[in-house]
C-alpha positions in Angstrom: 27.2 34.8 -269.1 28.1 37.8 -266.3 24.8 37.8 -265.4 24.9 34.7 -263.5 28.6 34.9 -261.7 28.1 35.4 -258.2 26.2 33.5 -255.6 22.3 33.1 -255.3 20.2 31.9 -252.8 16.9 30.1 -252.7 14.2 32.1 -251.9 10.6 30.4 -253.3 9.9 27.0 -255.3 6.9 26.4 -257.1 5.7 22.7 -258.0 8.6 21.7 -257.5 8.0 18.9 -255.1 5.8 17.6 -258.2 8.7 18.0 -260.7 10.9 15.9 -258.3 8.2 13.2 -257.9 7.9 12.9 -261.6 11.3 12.3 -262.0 11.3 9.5 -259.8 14.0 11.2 -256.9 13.8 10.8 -253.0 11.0 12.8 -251.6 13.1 14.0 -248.8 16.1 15.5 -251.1 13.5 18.5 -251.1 12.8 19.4 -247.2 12.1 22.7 -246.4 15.1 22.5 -244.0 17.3 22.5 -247.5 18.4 26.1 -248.0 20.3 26.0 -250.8 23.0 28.3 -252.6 24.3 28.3 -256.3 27.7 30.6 -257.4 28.9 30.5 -260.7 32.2 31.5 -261.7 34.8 31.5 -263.7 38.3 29.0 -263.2 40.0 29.2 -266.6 37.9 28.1 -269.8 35.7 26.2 -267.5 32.3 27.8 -265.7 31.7 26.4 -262.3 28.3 26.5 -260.9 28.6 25.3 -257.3 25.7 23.7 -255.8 25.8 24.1 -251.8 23.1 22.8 -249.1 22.9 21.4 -245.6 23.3 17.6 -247.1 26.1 18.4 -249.5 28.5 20.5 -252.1 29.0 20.1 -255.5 30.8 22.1 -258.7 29.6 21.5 -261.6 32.6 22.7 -264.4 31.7 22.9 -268.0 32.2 24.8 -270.8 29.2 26.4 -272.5 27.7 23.8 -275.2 30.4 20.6 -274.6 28.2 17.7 -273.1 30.2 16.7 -269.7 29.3 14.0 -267.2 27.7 15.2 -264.1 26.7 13.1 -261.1 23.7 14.8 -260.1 23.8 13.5 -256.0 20.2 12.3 -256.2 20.8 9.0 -258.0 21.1 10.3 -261.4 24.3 10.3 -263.6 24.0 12.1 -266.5 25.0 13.5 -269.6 24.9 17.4 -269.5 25.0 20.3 -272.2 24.3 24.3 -270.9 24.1 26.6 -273.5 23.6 30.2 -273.4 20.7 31.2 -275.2 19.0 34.6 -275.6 20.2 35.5 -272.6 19.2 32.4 -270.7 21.5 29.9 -269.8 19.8 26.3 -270.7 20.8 22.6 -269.5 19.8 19.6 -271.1 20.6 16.3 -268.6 20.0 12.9 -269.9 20.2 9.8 -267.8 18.4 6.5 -268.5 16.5 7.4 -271.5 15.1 10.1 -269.9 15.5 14.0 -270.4 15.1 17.1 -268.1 15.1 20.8 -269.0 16.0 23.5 -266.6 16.4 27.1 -267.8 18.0 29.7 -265.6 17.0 33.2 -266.2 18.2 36.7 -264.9 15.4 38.8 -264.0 16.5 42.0 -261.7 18.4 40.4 -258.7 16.5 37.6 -259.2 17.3 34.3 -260.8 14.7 32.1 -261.9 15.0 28.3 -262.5 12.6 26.6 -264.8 12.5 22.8 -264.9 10.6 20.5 -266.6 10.5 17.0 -267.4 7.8 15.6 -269.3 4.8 17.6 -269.3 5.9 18.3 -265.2 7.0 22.1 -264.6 8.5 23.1 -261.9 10.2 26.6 -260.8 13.2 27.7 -258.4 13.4 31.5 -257.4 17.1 32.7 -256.0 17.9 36.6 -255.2 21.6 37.7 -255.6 24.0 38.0 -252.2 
């Protein structure tokens, strides 16, 4: 789970304007003026993965494989499990009988975010700060 403490910035997306579209989310959530950070660390027995951009901040607190609420700020509330998994850390959010994927993987100073829902893929590329 070191792998992923620190902070990591958006650097490249790949369909994922068509990932978002699938899911049914506000176009405009996802304007290239959005320059996004993630940090993950530890407080305690809880990870926090905070979630900052130009419209807002968010932590995200869990504790690897308990399911935990998580208001998502696009109009989704749902229920969340993040596991670590051969290396990969790997969240499962349900809302509304619906399910999304997204696998975060260290590569280098890279992180890469894979998300899918339905047969929809989309991909987030961060670089360490």
């Amino acid at each position: 789970m070191e792998v992923f403490f620190g902070t990591w910035k958006l650097v490249k997306k790949v369909n994922f304007d068509e990932y978002l579209i699938a899911m049914g989310i506000l176009h405009d959530l996802n304007n290239d003026t959005i320059k996004p950070t993630d940090t993950f660390h530890r407080d305690g027995e809880h990870i926090v993965l905070t979630i900052k951009n130009s419209h807002f901040t968010r932590d995200v607190r869990f504790k690897l494989n308990e399911e935990f609420f998580e208001d998502t700020k696009d109009g989704r509330l749902c229920h969340s499990v993040i596991s670590l998994k051969g290396g990969q850390l790997v969240q499962v959010q349900k809302w509304d009988g619906k399910q999304t994927t997204i696998v975060r993987d260290i590569k280098g100073r890279s992180m890469i975010m894979t998300l899918k829902f339905n047969d929809v893929q989309g991909m987030r590329i961060y670089e360490k700060v």
